[in-house]
Structure formats: C-alpha cells, structure tokens
PAVEX-767883 format. One line per 10 residues: for each residue x, y, z of N, C-alpha, C, O. Coordinates in pm, whole numbers, plus 32768, in hexadecimal, padded with zeros to 4 digits. Example, Ala and Ser with C-alpha at 12.3 -4.5 7.8 and 13.67 -1.06 7.14 Angstrom:
2
8527:7DC7:830C:84CE:7E3E:830C:8528:7EB6:830C:8590:7EB4:834E | 8505:7F1F:82C4:8557:7F96:82CA:850A:8003:8313:853D:8072:8324
END
This chain:
260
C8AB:D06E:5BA8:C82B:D075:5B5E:C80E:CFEE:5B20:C85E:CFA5:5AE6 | C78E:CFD9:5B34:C765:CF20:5B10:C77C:CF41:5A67:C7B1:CFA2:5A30 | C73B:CEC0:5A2F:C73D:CEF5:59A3:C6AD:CE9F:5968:C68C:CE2B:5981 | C661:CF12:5907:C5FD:CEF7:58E5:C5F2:CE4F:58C9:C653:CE15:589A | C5A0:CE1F:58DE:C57A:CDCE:58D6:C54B:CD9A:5844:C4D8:CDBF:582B | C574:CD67:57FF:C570:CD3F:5730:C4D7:CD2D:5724:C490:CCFA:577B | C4B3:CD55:56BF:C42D:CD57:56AA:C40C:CCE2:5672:C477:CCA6:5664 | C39A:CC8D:5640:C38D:CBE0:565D:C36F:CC10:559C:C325:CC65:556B | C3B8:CBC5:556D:C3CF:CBAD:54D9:C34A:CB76:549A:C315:CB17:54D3 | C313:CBA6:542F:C2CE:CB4F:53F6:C2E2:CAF6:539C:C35B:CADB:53A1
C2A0:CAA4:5334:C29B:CA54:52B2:C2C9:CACB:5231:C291:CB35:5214 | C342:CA8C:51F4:C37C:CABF:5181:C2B0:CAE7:5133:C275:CB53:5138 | C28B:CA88:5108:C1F0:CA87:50C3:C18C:CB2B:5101:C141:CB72:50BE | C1B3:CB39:5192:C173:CB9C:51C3:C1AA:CC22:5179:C172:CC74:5130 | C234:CC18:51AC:C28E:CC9C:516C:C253:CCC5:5105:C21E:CD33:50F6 | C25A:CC59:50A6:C229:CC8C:5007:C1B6:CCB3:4FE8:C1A0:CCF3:4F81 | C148:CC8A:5050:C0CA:CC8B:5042:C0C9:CD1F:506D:C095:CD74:5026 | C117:CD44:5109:C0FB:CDED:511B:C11E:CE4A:50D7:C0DA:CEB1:50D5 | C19E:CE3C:5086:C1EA:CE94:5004:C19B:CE94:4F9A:C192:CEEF:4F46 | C15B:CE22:4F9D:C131:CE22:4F0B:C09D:CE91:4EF7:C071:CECC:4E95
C07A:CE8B:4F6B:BFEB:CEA2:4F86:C008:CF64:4F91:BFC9:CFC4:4F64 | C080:CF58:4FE1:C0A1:CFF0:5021:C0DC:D060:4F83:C0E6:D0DB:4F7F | C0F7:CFFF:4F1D:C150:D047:4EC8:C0DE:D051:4E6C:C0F5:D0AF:4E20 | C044:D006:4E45:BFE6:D022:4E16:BF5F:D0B1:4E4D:BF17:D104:4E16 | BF7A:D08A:4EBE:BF28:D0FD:4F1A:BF89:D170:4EF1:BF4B:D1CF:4EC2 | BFE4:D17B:4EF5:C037:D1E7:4EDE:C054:D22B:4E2F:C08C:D294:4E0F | C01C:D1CC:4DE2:C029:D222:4D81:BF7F:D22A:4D5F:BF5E:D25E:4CF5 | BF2A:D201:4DAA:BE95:D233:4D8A:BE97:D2C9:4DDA:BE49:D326:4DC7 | BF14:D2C3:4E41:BF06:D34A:4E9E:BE7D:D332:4F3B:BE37:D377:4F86 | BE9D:D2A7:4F1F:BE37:D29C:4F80:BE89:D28A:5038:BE78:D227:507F
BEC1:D2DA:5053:BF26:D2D6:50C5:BECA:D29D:5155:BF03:D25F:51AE | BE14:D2C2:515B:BDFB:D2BC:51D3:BDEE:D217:51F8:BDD9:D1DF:5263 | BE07:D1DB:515A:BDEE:D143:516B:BE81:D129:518D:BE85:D0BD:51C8 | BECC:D148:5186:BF5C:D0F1:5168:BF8A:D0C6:51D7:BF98:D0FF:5243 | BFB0:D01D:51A2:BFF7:CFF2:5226:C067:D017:526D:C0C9:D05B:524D | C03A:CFC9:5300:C093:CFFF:5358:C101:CFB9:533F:C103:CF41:5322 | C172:D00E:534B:C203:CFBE:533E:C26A:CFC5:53B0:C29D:D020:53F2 | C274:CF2F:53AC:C296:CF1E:5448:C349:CEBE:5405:C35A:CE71:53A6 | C3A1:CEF0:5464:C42A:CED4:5422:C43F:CE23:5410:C429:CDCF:5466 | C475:CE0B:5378:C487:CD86:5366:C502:CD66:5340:C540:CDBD:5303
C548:CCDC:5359:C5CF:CCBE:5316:C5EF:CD1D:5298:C5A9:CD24:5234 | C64E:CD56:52AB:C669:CDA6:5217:C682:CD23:5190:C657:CD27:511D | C6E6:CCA0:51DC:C6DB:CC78:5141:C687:CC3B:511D:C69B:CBFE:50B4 | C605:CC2C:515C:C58F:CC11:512B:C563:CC5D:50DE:C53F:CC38:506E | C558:CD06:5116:C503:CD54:50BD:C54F:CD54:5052:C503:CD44:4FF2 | C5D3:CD5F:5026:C5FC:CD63:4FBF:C5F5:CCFA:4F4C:C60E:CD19:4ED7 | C5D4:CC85:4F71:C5A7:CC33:4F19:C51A:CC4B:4EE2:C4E7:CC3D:4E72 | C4FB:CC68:4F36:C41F:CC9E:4F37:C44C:CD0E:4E7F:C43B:CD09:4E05 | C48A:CD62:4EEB:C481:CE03:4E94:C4AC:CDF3:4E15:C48B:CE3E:4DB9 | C510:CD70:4E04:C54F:CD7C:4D59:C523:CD45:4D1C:C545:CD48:4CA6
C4B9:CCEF:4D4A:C443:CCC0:4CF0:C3B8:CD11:4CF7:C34F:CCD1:4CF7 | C3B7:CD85:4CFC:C335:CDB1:4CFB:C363:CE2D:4C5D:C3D1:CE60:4C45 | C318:CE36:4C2E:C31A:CE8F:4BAB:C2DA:CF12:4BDE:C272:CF24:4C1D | C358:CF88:4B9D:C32B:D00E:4BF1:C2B0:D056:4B84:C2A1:D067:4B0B | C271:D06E:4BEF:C19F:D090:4B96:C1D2:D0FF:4B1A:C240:D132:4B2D | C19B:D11C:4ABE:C1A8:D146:4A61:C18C:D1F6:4A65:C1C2:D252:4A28 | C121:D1F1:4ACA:C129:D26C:4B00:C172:D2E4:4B27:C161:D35E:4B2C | C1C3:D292:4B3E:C231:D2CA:4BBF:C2A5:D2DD:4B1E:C300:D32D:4B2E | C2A0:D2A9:4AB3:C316:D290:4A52:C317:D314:4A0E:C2AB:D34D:4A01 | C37E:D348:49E3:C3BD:D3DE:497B:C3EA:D3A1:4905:C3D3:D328:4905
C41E:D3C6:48A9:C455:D3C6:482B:C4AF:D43A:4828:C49A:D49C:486F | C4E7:D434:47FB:C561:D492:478A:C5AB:D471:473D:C5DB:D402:4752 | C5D7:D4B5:46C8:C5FA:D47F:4688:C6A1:D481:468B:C6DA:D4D8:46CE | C6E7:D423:4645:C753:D411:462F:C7AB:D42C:459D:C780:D44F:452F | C808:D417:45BD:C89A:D3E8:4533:C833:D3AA:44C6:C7E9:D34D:44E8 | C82F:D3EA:4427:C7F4:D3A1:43E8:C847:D2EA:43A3:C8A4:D2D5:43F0 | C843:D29F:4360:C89F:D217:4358:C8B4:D227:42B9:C889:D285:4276 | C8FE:D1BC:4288:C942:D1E5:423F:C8C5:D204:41DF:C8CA:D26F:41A3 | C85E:D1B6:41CC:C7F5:D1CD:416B:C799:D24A:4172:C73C:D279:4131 | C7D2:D262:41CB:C7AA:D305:41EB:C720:D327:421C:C6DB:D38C:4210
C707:D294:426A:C679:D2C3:42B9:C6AF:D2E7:434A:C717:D2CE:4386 | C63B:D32C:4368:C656:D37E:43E5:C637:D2FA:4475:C5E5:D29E:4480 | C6A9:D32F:44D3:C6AB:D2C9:4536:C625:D2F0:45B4:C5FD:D365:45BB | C5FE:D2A9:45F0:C583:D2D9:4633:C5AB:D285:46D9:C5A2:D20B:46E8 | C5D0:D2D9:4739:C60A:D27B:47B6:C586:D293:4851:C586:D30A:4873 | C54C:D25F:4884:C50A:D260:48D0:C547:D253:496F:C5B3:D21E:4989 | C4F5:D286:49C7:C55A:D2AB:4A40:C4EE:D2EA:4A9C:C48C:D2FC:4A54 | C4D5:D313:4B1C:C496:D335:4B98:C4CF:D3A6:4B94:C53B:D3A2:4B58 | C4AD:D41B:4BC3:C4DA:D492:4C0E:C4E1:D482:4CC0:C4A7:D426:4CFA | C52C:D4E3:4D03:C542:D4EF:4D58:C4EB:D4CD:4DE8:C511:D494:4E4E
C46C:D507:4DC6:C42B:D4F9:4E30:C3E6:D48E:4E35:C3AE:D47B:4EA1 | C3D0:D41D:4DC0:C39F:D3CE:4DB9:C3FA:D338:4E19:C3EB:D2CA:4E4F | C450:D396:4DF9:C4E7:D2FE:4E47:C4C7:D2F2:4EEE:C4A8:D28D:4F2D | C4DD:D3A1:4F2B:C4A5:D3A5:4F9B:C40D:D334:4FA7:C3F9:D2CE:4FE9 | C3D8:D363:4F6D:C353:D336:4FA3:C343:D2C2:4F79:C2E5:D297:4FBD | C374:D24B:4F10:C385:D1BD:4F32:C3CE:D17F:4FC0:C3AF:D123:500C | C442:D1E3:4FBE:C47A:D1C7:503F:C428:D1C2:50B9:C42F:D172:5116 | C3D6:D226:50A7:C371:D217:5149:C33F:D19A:5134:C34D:D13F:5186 | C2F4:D18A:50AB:C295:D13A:50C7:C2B9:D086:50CF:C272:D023:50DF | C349:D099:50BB:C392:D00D:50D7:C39C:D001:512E:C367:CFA0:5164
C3EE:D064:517E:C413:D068:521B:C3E6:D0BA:5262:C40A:D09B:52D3 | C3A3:D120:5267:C34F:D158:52D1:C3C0:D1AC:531E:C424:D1CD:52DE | C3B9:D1BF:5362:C40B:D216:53E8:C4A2:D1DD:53FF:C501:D211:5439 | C495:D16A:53C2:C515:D10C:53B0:C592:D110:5369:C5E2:D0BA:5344 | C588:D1AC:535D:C626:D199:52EA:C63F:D243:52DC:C5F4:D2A3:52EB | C6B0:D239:52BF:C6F4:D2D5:52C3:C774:D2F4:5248:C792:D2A0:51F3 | C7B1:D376:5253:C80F:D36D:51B1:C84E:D406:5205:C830:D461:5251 | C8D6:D3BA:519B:C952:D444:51BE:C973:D437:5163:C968:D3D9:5114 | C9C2:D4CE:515A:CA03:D4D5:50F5:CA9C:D535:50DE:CAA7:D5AA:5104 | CAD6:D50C:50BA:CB62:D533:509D:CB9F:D560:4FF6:CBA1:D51F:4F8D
CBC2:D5CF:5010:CBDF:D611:4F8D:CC70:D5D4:4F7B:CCBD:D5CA:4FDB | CC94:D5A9:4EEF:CCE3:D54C:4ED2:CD35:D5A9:4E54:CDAD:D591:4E42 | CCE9:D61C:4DF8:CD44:D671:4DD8:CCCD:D6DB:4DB0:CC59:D6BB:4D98 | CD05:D764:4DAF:CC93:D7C8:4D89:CCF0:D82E:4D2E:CD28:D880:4D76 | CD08:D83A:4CC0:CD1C:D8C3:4C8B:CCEA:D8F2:4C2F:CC98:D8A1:4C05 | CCED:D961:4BE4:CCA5:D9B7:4B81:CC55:D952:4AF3:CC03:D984:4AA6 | CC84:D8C3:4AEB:CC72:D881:4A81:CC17:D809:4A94:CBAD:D7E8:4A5F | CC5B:D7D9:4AE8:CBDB:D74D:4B49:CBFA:D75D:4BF0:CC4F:D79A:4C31 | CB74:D6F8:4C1A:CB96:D6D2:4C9A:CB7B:D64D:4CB1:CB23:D613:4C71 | CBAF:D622:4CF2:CB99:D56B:4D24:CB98:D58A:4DA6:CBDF:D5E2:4DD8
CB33:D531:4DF1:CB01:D4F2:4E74:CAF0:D483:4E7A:CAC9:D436:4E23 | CB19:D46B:4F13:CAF9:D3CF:4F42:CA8E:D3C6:4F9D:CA95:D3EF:5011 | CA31:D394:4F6E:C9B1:D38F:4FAB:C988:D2E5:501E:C993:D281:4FD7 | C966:D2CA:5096:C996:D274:50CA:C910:D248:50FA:C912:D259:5174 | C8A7:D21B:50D9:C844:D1C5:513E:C83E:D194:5198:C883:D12D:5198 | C813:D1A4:51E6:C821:D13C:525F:C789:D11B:527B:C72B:D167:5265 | C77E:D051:52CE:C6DB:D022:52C2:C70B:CFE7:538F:C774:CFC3:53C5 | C698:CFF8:53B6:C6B6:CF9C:5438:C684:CF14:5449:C610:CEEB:543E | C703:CECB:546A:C6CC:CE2E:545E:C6BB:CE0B:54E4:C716:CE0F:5537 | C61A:CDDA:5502:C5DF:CDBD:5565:C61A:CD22:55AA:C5F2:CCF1:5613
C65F:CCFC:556D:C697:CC4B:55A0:C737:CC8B:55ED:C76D:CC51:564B | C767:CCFB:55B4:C7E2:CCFE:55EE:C7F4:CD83:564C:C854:CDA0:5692 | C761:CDDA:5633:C786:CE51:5671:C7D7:CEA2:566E:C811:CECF:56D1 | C7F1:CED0:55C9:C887:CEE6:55A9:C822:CF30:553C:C7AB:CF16:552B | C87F:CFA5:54EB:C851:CFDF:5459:C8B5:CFC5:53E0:C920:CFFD:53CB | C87A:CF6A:539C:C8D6:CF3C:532B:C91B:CFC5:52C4:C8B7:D009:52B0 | C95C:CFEB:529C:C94E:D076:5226:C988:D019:51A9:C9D4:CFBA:51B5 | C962:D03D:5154:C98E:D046:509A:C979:D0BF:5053:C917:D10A:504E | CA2E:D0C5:4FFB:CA2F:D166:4FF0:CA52:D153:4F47:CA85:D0EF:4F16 | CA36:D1A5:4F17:CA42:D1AB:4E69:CA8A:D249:4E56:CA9F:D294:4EB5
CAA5:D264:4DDA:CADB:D2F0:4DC7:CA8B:D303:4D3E:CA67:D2AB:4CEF | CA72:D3BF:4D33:CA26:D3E8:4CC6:CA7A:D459:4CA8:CADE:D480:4CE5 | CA44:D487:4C42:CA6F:D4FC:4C19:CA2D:D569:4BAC:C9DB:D52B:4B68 | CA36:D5FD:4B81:C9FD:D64D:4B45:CA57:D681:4B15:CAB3:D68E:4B66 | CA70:D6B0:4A9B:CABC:D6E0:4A3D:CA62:D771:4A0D:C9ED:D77B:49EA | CAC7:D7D2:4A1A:CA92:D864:49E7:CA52:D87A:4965:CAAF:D85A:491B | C9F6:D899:491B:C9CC:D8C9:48BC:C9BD:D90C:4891:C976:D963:48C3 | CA04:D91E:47E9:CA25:D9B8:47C9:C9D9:D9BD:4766:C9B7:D954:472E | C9A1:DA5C:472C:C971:DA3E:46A5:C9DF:DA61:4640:CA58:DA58:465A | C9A9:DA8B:45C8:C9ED:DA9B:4553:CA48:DB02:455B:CA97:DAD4:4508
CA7B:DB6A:457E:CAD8:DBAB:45B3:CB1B:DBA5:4628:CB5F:DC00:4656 | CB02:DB10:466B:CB63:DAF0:46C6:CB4D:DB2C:4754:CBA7:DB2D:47A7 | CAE6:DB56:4768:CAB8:DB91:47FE:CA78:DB53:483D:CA21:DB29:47F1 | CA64:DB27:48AE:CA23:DAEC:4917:C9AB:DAFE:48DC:C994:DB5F:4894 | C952:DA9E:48F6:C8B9:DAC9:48F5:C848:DA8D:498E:C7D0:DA93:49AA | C8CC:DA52:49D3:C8B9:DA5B:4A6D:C913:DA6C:4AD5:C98D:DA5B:4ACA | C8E6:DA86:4B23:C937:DABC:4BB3:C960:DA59:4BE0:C922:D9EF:4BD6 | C9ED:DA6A:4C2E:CA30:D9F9:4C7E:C9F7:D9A8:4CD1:CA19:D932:4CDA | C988:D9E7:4D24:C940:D9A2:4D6F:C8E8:D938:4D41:C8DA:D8C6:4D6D | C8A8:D97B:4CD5:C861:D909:4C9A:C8AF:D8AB:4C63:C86D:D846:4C49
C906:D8A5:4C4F:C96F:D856:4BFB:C994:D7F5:4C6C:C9BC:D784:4C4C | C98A:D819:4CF0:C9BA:D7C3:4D8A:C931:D786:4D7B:C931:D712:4D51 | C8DA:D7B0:4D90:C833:D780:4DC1:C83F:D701:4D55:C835:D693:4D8A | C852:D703:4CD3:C85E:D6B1:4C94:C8AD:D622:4CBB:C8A1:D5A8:4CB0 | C8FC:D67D:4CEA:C958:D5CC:4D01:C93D:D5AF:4D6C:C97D:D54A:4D8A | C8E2:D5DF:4DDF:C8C4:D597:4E4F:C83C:D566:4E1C:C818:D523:4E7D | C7EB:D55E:4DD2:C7CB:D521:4D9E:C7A0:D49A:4D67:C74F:D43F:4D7B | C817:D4C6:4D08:C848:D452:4CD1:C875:D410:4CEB:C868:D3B0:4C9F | C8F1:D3EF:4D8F:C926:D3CB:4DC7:C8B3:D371:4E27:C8CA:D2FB:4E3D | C82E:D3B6:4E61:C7EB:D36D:4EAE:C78F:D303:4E1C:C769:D28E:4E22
C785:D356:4DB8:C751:D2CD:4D5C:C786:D25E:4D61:C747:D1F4:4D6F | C816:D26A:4D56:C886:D1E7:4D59:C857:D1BF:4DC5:C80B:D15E:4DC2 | C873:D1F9:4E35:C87D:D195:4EBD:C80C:D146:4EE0:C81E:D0DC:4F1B | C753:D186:4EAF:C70F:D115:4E98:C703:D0AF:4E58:C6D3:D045:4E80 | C733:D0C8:4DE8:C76C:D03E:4DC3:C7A5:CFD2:4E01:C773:CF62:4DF5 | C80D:CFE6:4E45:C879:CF8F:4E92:C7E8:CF6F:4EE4:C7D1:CEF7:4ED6 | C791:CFA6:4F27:C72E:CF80:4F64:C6BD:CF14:4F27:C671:CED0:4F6B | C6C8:CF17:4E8A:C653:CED1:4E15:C603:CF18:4E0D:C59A:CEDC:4DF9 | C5F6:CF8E:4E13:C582:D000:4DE5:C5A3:D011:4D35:C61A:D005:4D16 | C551:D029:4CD6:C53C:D03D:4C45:C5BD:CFFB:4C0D:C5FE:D02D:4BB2
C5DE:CF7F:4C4F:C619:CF33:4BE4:C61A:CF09:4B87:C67B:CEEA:4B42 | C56D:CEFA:4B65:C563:CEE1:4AE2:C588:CF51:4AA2:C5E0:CF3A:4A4F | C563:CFCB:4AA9:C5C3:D040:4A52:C658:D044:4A22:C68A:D081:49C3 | C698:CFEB:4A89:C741:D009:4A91:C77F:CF9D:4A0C:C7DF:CFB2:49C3 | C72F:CF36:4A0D:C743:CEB8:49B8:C71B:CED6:4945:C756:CEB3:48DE | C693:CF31:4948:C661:CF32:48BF:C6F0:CFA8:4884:C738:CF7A:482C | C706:D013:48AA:C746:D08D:488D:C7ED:D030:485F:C81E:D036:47EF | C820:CFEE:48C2:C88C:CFAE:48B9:C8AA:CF49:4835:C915:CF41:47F8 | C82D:CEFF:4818:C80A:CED7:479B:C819:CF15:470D:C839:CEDB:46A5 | C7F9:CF9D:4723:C7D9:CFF3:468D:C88C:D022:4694:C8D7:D027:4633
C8B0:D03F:4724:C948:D043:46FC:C99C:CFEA:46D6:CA0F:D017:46DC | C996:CF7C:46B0:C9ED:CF11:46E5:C9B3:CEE9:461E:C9FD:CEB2:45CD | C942:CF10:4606:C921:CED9:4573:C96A:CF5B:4518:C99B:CF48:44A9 | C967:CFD1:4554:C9B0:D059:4506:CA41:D020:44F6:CA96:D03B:44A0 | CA47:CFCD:455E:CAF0:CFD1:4573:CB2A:CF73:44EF:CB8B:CF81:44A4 | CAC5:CF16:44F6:CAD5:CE97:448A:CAB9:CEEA:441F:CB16:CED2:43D2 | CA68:CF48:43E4:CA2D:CF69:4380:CAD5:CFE1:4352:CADB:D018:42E4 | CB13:CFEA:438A:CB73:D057:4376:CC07:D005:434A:CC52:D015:42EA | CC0C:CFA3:43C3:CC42:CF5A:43A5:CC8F:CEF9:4314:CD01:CED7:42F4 | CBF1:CEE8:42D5:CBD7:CE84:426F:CC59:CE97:41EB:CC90:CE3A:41AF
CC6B:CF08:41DE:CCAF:CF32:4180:CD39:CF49:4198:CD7C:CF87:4145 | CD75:CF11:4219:CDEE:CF37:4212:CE27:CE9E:4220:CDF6:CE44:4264 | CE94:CE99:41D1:CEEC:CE1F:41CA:CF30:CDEF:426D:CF5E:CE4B:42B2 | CF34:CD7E:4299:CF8F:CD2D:42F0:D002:CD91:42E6:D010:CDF8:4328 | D053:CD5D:4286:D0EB:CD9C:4279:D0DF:CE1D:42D4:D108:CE33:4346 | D08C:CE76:426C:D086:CED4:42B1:D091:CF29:4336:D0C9:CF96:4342 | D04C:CED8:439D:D030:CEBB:4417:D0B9:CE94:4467:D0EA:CED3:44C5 | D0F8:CDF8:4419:D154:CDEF:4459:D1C7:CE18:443D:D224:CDDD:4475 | D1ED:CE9C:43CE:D23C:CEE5:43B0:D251:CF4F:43F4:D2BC:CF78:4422 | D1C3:CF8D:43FD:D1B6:D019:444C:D1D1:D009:44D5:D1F6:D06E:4510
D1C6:CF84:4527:D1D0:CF8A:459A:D269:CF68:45D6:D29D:CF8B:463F | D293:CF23:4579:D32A:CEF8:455F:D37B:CF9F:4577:D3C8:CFBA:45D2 | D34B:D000:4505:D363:D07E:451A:D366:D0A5:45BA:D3C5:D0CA:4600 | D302:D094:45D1:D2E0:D107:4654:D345:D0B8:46B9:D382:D0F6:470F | D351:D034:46A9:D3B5:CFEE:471A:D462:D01A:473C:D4A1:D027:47A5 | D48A:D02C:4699:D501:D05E:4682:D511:D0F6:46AB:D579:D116:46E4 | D4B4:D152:4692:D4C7:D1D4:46D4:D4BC:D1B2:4751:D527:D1BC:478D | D46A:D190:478A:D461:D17F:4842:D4D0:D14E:4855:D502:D16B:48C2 | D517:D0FF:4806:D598:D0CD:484A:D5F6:D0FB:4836:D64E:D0C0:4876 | D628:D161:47EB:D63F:D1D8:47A3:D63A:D256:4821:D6A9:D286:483B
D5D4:D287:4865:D5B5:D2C1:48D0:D60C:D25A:495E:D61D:D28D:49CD | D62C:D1F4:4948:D63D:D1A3:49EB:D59A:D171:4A3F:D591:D153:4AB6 | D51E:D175:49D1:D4C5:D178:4A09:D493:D0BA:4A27:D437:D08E:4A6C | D510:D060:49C6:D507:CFD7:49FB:D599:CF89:49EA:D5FD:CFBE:49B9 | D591:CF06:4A1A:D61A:CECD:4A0D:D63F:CE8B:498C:D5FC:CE87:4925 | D6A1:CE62:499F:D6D9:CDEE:4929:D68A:CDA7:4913:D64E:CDAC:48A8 | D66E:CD4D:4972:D614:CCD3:497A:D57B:CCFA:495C:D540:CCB0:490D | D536:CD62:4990:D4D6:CD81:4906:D50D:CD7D:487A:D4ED:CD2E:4821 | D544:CDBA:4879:D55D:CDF3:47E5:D5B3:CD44:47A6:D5C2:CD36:472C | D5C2:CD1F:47C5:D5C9:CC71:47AF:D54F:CC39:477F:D53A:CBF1:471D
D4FC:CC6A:47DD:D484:CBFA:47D9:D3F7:CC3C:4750:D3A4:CBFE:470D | D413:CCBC:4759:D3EC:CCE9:46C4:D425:CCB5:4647:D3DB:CCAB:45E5 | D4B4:CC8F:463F:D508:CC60:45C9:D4E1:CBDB:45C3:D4C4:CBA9:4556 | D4DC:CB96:4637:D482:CB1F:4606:D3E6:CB1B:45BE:D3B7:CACE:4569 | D3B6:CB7B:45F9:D33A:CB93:45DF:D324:CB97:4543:D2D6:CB54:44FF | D392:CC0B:4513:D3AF:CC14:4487:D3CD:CB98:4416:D3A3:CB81:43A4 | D41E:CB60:4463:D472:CAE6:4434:D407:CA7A:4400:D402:CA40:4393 | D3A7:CA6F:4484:D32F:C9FF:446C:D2B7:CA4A:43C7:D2A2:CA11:435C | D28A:CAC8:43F2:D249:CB0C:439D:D289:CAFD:42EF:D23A:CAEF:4291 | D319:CB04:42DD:D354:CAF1:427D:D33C:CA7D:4218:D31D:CA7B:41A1
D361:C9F9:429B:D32F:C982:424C:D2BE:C92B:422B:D2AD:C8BA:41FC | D252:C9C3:426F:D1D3:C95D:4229:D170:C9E5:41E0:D0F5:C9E8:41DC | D1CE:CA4B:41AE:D182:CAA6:416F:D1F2:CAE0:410A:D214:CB56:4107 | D227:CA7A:40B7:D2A0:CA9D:4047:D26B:CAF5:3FF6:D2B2:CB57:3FDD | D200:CAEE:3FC5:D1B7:CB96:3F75:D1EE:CC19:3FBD:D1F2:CC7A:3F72 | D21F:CC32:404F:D252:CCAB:4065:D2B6:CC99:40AD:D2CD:CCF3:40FE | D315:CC24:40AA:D372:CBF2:40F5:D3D9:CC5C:40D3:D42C:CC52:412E | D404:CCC9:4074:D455:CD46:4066:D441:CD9C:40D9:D493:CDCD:4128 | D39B:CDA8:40CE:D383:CE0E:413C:D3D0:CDF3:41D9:D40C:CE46:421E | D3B3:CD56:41F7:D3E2:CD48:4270:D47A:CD29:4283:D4AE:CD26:42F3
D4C3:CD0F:4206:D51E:CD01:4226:D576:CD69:422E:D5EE:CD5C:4247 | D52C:CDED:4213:D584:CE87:4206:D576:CE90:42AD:D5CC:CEC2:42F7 | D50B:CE5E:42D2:D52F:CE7B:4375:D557:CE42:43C5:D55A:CE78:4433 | D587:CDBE:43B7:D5C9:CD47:43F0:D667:CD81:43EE:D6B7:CD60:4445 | D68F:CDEE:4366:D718:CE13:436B:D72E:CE5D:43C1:D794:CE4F:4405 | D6DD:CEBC:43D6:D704:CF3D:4424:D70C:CF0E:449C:D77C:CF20:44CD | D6A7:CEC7:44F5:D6A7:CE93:455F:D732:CE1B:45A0:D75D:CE0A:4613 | D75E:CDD2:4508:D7D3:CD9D:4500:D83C:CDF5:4535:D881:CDD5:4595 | D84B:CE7C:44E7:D8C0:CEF8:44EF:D8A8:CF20:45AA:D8FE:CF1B:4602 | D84C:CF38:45B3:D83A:CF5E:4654:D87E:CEF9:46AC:D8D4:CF23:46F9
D85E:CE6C:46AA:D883:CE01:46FC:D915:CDE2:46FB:D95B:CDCA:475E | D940:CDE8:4661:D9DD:CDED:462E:DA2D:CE55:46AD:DA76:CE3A:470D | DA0A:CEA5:468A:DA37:CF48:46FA:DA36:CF4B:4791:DA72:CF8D:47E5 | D9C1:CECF:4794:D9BC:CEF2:4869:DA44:CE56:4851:DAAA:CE58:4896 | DA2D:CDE0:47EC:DA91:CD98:47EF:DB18:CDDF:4804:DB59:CDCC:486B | DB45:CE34:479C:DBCD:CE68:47E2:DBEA:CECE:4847:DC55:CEC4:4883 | DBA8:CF20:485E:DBA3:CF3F:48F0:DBC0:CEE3:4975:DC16:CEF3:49CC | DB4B:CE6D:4965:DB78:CE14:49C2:DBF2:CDBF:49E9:DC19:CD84:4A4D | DC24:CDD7:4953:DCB8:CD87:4951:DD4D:CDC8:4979:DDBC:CD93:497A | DD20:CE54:499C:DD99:CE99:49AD:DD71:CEB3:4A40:DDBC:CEF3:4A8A
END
C-alpha cells in the first residue's frame, strides 16, 4: 500500500490566523462560517494555541478552599464538552483520544487520557497523554451523594482536560489556577520556621531508614545537611543537634556490625 502523500504545509502566520478566527466563530456559535481545518505541523499549532487566551464564554467558576484571611477561593476552568469542541476546532478530523483506567474503586478513580494529532510532514500521529482523576463525594453523614460511574465520567474528563493541555489548549487557565496554588502554598508556609522544616524532615529520613526504606549514605548526607543548618542558625542549633545524635547512634551501629 503506497502512502498518502503529506499534505503541503502552510505559514506558522496562517495557522494562527485559521484558529484564531475558528475559535471566535465558535464561541459566537457561528459553525456555518468556520474554517476549514486542514492538518498542520502539530508543533506549530501548539505554539499558535498557548498563546491564544481561552474566550470567556466558554469559562466556569467554582469555588474553592477559603485562605488564611478567610476569603473564599474562586478557580475558573472549561467543562467537558467545551474541550471536545476546541479540539475540533484546532484540528478538525485530525486527532483522536484513549483511554485507560489507571485505578477505580469505591473512593476515587484515575485515568489516563492520551491525545493523539496527525502530523502531515511525517505521516505519522504524534499522541500526548496526561492523567486525571475524581474523588467520591460524601455528604454530612458520610454517604455517597454520587454513583461510581459518575465518579469514572469524572476522571475521564478530567484526564482529557489534562491531555489538552499537553496539546496548549486553556493554558492560560492552568497557570493562572497553578499560581493561586503556589501563593496558598507561600501564604501557609509563612509561619512556619526553617528549623522546623529541616527538623521534621530529618525525622521522616530516620524512620524510612528505620523501615530499610534508604541507605547509610543517605542518611549521611542528611547529617550533613544538619551539620551545615546548625552553623548558620545557632538560635535553634539544640534542635538540630538532638538529631545529628540519633542519626550519629544509627551510623555508630551499622559501624559495628560492619566490623564483625
């Protein structure tokens, strides 16, 4: 069997000009205008698509986790059918999605959701795959207040939300959302001491090693860790040096073992 023959590429400038045009017709709902989409370099379109801002139209709200000041969080995001239908109107007939259940039981489910675009220069279908997931919801006495299925529908979903992404579909959503986490994180953060941090984690190293869950030579390279932390934070240099001992006592112990 011959093999199709690659379809003749246009100007990066064109791409953007047909997306741009196709993703406006599409949220006026004006479909009988919309351009024709004829298959282009994928990493072209993906440069096109992550600079285009997703229409406001098409945008949801819900709300979130309130912060520490106790205003309410407000996160914006596309629904389902809206993802499909950027997808057409990026690629047209040009792209397809699988999916693979990655875990399902009574509490959550995760899927791997997998895109695939056809690239007209190689005659080949590129795929990029992301993973999502849906978590069960209970109310106040602890009962489902949805069915398993819906609880799956959810994470395929969510799973194909991700994977447009990897494509540059509503990236600006992912950055903005990633942002408000990343400032919660700092905002939670703010109040807890260094020491702290490198005490508690000092902890968790010694149980894992405690379990057989790492070697000596980790557990070395934490005591240095400690060691350095000590001499340039003498305000809690007690704290670290209570764990510099214990970790001492462990190393002492694989020392005589090794010697017999």
């Amino acid at each position: 069997m011959s093999k199709t023959k690659p379809t003749q590429l246009v100007k990066a400038g064109e791409i953007a000009t047909d997306i741009q045009l196709s993703f406006l017709r599409a949220v006026r709902g004006d479909s009988a205008n919309a351009v024709k989409v004829v298959p282009h370099d994928p990493n072209t379109i993906i440069r096109v698509v992550s600079t285009l801002k997703t229409p406001r139209k098409w945008i949801r709200k819900r709300k979130g986790k309130r912060d520490k000041s106790g205003k309410e969080q407000i996160f914006e995001y596309v629904e389902g059918g809206v993802v499909v239908r950027a997808l057409n109107v990026v690629f047209g007939v040009y792209w397809g999605n699988a999916y693979k259940i990655i875990d399902y039981t009574d509490h959550d489910a995760i899927v791997e959701c997998t895109i695939k675009v056809f690239d007209p220069s190689t005659n080949t279908w590129v795929a990029r795959s992301d993973v999502g997931g849906k978590k069960m919801v209970y109310n106040k006495d602890n009962k489902p207040v949805i069915d398993r299925i819906d609880m799956l529908k959810g994470a395929y979903t969510d799973s194909e939300k991700r994977a447009a992404r990897q494509w540059g579909l509503f990236t600006d959503l992912w950055i903005k959302a990633e942002q408000e986490v990343e400032k919660r994180t700092a905002e939670a953060l703010a109040d807890v001491k260094a020491s702290d941090l490198v005490t508690n984690y000092a902890r968790q190293v010694v149980l894992a090693f405690d379990k057989g869950g790492i070697t000596a030579d980790e557990l070395q390279r934490v005591r240095d860790m400690l060691v350095f932390a000590q001499k340039n934070d003498q305000a809690n240099a007690t704290n670290y040096q209570a764990y510099i001992k214990i970790i001492d006592e462990r190393l002492a112990k694989l020392s005589k073992k090794a010697s017999k």
